[in-house]
C-alpha positions as CSV (number, residue, x, y, z in Angstrom):
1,X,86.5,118.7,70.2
2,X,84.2,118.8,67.5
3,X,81.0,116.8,69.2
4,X,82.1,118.1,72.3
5,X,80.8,121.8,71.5
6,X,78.3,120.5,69.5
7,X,76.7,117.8,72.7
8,X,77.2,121.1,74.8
9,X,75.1,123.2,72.6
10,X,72.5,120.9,72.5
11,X,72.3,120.6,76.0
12,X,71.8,123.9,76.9
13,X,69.5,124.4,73.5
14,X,67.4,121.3,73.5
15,X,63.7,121.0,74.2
16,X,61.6,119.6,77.3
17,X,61.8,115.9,76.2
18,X,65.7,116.0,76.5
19,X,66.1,118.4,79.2
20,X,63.2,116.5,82.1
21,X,66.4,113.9,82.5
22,X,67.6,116.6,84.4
23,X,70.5,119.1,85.0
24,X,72.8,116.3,86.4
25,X,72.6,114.5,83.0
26,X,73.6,117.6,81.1
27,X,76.3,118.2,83.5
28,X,77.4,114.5,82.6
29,X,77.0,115.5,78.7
30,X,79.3,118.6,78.8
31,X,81.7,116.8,81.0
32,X,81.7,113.7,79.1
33,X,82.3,115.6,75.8
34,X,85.1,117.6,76.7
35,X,87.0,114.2,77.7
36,X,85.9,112.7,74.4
37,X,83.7,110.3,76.0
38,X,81.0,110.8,73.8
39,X,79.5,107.2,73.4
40,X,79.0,107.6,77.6
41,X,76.6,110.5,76.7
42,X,75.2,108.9,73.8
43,X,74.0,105.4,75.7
44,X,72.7,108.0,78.8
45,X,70.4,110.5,76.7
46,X,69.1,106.9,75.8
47,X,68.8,105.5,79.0
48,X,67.0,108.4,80.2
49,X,64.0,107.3,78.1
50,X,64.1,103.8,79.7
51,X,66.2,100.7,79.3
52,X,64.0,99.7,75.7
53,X,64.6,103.1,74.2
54,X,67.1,103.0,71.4
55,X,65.6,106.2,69.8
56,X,65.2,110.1,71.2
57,X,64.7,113.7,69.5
58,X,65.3,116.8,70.6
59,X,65.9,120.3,69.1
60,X,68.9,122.7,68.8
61,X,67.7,126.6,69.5
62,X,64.5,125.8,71.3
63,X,61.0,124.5,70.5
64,X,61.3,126.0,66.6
65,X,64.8,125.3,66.3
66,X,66.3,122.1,64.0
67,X,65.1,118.9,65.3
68,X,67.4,115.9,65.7
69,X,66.6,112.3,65.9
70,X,69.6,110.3,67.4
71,X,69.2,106.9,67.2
72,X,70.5,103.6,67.9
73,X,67.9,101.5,66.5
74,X,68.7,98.5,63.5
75,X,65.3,99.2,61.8
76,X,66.1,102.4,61.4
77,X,69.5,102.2,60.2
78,X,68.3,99.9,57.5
79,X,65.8,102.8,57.0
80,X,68.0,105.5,56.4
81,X,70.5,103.4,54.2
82,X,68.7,100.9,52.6
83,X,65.0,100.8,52.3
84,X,64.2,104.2,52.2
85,X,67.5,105.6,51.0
86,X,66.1,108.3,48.7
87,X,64.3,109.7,51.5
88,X,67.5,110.9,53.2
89,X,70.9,112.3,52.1
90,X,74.2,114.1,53.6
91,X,72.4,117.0,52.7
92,X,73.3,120.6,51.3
93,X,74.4,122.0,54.9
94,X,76.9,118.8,55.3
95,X,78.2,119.5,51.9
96,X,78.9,123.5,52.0
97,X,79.9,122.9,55.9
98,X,83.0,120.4,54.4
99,X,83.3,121.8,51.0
100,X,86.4,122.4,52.0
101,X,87.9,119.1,52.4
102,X,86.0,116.9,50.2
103,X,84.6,119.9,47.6
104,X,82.3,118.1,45.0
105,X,84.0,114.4,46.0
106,X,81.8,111.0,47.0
107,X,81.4,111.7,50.6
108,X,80.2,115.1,50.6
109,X,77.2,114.7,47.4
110,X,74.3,113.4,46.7
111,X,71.9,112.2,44.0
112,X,73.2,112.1,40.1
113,X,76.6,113.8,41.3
114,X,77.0,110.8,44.2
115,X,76.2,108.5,41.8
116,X,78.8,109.7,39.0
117,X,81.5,109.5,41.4
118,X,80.7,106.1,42.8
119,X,80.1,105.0,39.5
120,X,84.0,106.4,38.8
121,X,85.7,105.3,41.5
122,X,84.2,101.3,42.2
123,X,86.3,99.6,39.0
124,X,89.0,100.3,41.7
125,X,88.2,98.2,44.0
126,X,86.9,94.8,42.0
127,X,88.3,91.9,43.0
128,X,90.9,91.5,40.7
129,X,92.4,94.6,42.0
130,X,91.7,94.1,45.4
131,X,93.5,90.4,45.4
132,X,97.0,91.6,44.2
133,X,98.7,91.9,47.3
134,X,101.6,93.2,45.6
135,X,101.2,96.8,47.0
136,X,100.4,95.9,50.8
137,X,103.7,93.0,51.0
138,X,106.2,95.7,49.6
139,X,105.1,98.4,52.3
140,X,104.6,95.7,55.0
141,X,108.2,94.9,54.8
142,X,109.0,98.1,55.4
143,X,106.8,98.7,58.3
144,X,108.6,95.8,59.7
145,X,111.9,97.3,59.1
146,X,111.1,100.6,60.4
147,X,109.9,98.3,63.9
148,X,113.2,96.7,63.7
149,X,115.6,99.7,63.2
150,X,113.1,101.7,66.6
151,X,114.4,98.4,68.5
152,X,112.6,95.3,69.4
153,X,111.1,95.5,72.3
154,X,110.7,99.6,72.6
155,X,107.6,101.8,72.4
156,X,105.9,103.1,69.5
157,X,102.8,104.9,69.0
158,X,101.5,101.9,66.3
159,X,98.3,104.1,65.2
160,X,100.7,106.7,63.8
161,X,103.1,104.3,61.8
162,X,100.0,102.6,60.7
163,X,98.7,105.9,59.1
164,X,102.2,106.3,57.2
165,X,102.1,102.9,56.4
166,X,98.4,103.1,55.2
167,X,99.2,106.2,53.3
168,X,102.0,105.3,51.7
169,X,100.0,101.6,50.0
170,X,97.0,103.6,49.4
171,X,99.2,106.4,47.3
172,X,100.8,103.9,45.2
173,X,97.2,101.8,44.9
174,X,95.1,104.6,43.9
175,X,97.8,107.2,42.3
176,X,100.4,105.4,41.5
177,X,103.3,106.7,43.8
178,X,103.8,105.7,46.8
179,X,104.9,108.8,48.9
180,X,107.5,106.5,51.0
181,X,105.8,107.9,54.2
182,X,107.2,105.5,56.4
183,X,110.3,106.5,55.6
184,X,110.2,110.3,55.1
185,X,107.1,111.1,57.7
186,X,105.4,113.9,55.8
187,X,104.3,115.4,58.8
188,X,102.9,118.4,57.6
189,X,100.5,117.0,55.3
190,X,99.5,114.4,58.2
191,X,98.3,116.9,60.8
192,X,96.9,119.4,58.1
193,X,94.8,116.3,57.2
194,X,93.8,115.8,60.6
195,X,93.4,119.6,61.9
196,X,90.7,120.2,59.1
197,X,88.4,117.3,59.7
198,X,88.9,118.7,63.3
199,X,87.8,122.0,62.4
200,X,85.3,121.1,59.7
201,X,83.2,119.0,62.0
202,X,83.0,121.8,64.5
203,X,82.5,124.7,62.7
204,X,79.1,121.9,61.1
205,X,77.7,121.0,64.5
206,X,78.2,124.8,65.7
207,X,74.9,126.0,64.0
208,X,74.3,129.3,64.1
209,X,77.5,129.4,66.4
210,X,79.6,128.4,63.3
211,X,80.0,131.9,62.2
212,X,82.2,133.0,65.8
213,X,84.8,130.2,64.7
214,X,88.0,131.7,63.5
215,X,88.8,129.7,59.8
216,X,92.6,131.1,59.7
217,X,94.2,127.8,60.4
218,X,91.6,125.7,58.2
219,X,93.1,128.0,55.4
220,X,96.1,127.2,56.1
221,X,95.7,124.0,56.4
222,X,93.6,123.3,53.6
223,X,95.9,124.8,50.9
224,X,98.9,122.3,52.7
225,X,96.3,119.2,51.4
226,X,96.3,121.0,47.8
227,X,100.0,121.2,47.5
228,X,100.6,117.5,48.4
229,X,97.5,116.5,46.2
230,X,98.2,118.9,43.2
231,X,101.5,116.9,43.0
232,X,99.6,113.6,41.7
233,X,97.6,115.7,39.7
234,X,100.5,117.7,37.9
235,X,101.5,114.3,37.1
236,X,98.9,112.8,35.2
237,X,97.4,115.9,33.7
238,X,101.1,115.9,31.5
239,X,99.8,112.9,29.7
240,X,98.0,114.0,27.1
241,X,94.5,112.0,26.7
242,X,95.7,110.2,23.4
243,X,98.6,108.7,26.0
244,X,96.3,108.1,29.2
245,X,93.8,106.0,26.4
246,X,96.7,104.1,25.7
247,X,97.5,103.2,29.1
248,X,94.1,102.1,30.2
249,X,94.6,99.1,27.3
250,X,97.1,98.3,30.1
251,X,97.5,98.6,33.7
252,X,96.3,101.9,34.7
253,X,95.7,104.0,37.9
254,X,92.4,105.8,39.8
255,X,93.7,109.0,38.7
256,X,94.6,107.9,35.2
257,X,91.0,106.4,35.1
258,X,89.5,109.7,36.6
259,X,91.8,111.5,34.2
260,X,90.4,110.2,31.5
261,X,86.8,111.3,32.2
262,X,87.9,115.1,33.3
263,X,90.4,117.3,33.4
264,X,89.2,119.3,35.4
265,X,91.4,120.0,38.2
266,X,89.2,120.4,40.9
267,X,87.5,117.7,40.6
268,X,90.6,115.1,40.2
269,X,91.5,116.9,43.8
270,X,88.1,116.5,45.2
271,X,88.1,112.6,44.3
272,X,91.8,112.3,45.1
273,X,91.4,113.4,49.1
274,X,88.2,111.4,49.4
275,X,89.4,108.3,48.2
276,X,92.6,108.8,50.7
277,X,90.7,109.8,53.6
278,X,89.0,106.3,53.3
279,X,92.1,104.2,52.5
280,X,94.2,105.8,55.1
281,X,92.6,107.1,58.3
282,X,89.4,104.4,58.7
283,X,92.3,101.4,58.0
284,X,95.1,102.5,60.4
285,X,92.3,103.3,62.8
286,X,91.1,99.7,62.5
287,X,94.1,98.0,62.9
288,X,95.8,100.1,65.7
289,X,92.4,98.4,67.6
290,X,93.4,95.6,66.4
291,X,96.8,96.1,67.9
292,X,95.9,97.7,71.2
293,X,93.2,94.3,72.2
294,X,95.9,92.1,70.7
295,X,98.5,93.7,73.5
296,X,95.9,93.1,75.5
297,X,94.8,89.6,75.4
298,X,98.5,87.3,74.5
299,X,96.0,84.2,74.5
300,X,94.6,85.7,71.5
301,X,98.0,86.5,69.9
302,X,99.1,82.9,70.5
303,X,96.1,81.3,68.6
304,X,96.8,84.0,65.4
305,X,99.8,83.2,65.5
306,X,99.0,79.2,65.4
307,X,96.5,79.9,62.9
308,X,99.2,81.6,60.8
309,X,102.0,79.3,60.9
310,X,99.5,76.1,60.6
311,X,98.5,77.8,57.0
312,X,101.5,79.7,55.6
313,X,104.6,78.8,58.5
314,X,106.8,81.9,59.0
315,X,108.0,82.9,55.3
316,X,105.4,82.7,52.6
317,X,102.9,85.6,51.8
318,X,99.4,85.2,52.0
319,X,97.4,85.4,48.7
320,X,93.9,86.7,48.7
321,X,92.5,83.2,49.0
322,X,94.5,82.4,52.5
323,X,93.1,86.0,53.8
324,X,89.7,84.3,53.3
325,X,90.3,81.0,54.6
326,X,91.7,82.1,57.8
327,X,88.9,81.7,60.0
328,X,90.3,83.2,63.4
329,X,92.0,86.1,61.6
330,X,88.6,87.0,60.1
331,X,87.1,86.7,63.3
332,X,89.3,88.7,65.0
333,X,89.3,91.5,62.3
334,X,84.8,91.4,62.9
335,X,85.7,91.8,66.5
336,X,87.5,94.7,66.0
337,X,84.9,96.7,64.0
338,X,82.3,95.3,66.1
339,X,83.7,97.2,69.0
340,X,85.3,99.8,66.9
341,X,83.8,100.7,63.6
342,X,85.8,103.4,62.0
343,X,83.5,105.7,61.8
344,X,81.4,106.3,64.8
345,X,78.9,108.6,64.2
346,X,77.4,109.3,60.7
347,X,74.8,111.8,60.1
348,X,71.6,111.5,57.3
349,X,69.1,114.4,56.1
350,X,65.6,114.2,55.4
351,X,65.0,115.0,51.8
352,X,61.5,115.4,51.8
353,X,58.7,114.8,54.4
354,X,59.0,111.1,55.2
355,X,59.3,108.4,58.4
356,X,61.4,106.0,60.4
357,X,60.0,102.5,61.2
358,X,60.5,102.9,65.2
359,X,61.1,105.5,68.3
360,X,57.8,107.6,68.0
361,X,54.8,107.6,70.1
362,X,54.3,107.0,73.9
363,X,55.4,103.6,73.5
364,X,58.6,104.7,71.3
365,X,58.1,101.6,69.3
366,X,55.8,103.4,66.4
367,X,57.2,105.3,63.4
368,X,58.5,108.4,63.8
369,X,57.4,110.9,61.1
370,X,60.1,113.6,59.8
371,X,60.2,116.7,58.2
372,X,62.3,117.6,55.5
373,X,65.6,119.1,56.5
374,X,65.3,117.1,59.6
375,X,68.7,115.5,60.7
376,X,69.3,111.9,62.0
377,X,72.1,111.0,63.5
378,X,72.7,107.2,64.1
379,X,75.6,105.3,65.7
380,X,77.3,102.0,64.5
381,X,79.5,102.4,68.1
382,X,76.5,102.0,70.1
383,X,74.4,99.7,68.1
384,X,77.4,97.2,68.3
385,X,77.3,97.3,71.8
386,X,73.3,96.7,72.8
387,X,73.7,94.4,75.1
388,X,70.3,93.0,74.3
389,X,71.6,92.0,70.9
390,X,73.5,89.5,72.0
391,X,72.7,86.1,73.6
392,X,72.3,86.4,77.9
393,X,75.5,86.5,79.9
394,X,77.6,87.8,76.5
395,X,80.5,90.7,77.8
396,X,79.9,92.9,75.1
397,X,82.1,95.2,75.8
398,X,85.1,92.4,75.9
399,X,87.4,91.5,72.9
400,X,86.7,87.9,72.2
401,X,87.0,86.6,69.1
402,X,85.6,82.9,69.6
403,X,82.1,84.5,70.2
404,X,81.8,84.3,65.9
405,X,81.7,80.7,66.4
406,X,78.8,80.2,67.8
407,X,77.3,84.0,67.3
408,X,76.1,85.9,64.1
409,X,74.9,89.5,64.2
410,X,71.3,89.6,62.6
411,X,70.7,91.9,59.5
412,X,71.9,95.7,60.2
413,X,73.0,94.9,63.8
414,X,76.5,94.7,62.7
415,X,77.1,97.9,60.0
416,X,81.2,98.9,60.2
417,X,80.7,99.8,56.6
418,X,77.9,101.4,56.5
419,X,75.3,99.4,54.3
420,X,72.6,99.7,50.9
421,X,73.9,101.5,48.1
422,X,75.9,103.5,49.8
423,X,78.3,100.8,51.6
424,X,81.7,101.0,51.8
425,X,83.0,100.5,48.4
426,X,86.6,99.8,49.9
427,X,85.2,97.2,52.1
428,X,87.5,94.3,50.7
429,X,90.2,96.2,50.1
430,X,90.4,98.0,53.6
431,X,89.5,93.9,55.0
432,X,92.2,92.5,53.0
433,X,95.2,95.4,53.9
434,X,94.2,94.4,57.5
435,X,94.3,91.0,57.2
436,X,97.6,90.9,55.6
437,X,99.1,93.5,57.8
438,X,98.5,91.3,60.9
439,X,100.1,88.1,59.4
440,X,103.2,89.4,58.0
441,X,103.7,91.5,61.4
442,X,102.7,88.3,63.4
443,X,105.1,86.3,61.0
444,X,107.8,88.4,62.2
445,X,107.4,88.9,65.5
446,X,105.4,86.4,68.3
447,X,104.7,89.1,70.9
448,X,103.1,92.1,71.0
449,X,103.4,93.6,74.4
450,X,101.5,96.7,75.8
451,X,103.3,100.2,77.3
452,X,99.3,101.2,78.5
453,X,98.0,101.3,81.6
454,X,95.0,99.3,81.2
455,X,94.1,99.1,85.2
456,X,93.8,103.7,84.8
457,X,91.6,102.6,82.0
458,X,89.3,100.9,83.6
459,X,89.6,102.8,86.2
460,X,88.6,106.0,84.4
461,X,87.0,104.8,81.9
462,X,89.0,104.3,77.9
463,X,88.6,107.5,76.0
464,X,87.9,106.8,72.7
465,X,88.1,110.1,70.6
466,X,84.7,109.2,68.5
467,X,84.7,111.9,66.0
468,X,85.0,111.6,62.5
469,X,87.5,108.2,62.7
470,X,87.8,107.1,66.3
471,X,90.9,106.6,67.4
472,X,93.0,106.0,70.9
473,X,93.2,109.5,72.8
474,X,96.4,109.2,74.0
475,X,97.7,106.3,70.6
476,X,98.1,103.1,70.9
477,X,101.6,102.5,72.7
478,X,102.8,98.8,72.3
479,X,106.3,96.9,71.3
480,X,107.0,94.0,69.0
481,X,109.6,91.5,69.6
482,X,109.8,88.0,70.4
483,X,109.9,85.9,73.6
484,X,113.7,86.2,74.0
485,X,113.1,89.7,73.4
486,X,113.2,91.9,77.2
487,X,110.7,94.7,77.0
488,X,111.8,97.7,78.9
């Protein structure tokens, strides 16, 4: 509910430019929010402006209050995360406001410590890492065991075996030890992780409201995450550092590696829960999309499935190179981000008195000049789905992966990992666990069949819950089986 309070207190708080659309469209904001349809409000704040506005500002608290710039705009975006990038930052309100969670980690510093920790944690994900598949075939096998022993052909909620199942190979990846997730759900630490991005994210877009939000359960909630992270680190802080400098001659781990540059507890933590907020929640959220359109659309299913056998038949793991080659499978993991990039919404401060290239003047095609402390908010959601991006007659909104054969997004019209020096840095990684996921599932089993009601979807329109990771209100309720399979 985290955007919804915070699109709620910007309606009621915004300035004149916001509010002339009219009480109706903040009616529609409130209401839209507190359904989670936030990318509804999103495209009409826009609209509002006119059908070639793809960039609006407005202020929270009144004429003096802080001024936002929401914005769906490419230039920009290549703005605030390429060609300008030292202009803008997360800022030192994003970083006390999830201190908490991510404490002095990647995702919640900037400058020299942002650096340091990128700088740390990118060996990790080299290729030569990234291409042993080891890791992702030993937990896909069980994945597809656990499917088996719930019954071919019965409902599960796919996006939360995917988040065990992502857990459990980024664990043993990154730390080590896999925490066998799949097997022994470790519920607790699940919806503690979950319940403090929750809480985090509201009590950050509250403003001066922030302070009326009661913190007892992020308390609790945060000390849960400690106890299941201070376990890896109890581990490797019992080598001593003669032993961990002997290991990295060998085969060694993130932690080991971090290990080796600090011992600080606190900060192996810090780096620890960033790095497994990235390889677990953004990955099962991509490929439970991945799973609900592929319940979806059984044509699509059928040519994977062609595309699958014709390279490996029904028995041999992929390597790293047959991820690559597979044109339809990457095509069909683009569409998925296209139309769900992991993380919807992502938020950069001014650091000094700069600009952005477009969305200012009478015309709202001129720069826009900012303040420092001014906050931009841009969406990868809603740039994906401009219809004017994409050539006349194009159903933008539809899951079709052929449209990569004839169509490429232009530069920064297609960001699900962000971009500039601060992209993804578990880009191929999180591409290659997908990739591999879907084939050895697809090996196994030839249909995928949905338990949704797609008709009260459209007829209501999907909720997507778009906050930090968006993800499927209500999950993503399919089967597996095969064609003599009868689904229930």
């Amino acid at each position: 509910m985290a955007t919804a309070w915070c699109l709620i207190y910007a309606c009621f708080y915004s300035d004149k430019r916001l509010t002339d659309a009219g009480s109706q469209l903040i009616y529609t904001a409130i209401r839209n929010a507190l359904y989670y349809r936030n990318l509804e409000t999103w495209s009409q704040w826009l609209a509002a402006h006119g059908s070639e506005c793809h960039t609006v500002e407005t202020r929270l608290g009144g004429p003096l209050g802080q001024r936002f710039i929401f914005t769906h705009d490419a230039a920009n975006v290549k703005a605030l995360l390429a060609t300008q990038f030292d202009d803008y930052g997360k800022g030192q309100r994003f970083h006390d406001d999830w201190e908490p969670l991510f404490g002095e980690g990647i995702f919640g510093t900037d400058g020299e410590e942002w650096r340091a920790s990128r700088h740390l944690i990118r060996p990790q994900f080299m290729k030569e890492r990234v291409s042993d598949l080891g890791i992702f075939e030993k937990h896909s096998q069980v994945l597809i065991n656990v499917i088996k022993n719930n019954g071919l052909g019965k409902e599960i909620d796919i996006f939360e075996m995917f988040q065990r199942y992502t857990l459990d190979a980024a664990t043993e990846f990154l730390l080590g030890r896999s925490v066998d997730n799949l097997i022994v759900p470790n519920v607790a630490f699940a919806q503690a992780f979950a319940d403090v991005q929750n809480i985090l994210a509201l009590k950050g877009q509250l403003g001066p409201l922030q302070s009326l939000l009661p913190l007892k359960k992020l308390n609790e909630q945060v000390k849960v995450i400690r106890v299941f992270v201070d376990s890896f680190v109890d581990e490797v802080l019992a080598y001593s550092p003669a032993e961990l400098e002997a290991k990295s001659k060998k085969e060694y781990t993130f932690l080991e590696s971090l290990a080796l540059f600090t011992r600080d507890r606190k900060v192996l933590r810090d780096q620890i829960v960033s790095v497994l907020l990235a390889g677990r929640d953004t990955t099962a959220s991509a490929l439970s999309w991945t799973f609900y359109e592929l319940a979806r659309h059984p044509e699509v299913v059928v040519k994977l499935r062609d595309e699958i056998i014709s390279t490996l038949g029904l028995d041999r793991s992929p390597t790293y190179t047959d991820l690559k080659n597979m044109k339809y499978l990457q095509n069909c993991l683009h569409e998925t981000l296209r139309l769900y990039p992991s993380v919807p919404f992502n938020v950069r401060i001014a650091a000094k008195d700069t600009t952005l290239p477009t969305g200012g003047g009478i015309s709202m095609t001129e720069p826009i000049g900012l303040l420092e402390n001014d906050v931009c908010i841009y969406s990868a959601l809603s740039l994906h789905r401009r219809e004017d991006l994409y050539p006349p007659g194009s159903n933008v909104l539809n899951y079709d992966p052929d449209r990569w054969l004839t169509w490429q997004p232009k530069p920064w019209d297609y960001v699900p990992f962000n971009g500039g020096p601060r992209i993804c840095v578990g880009q191929q990684f999180a591409l290659t666990e997908m990739g591999f996921t879907i084939v050895r599932l697809l090996q196994q089993f030839d249909e995928v069949v949905s338990f949704m009601d797609y008709e009260q979807h459209a007829k209501t329109g999907w909720n997507m819950k778009a906050e930090v990771v968006i993800q499927a209100l209500d999950g993503v309720r399919i089967g597996f089986g095969s064609s003599e399979t009868k689904f229930l």
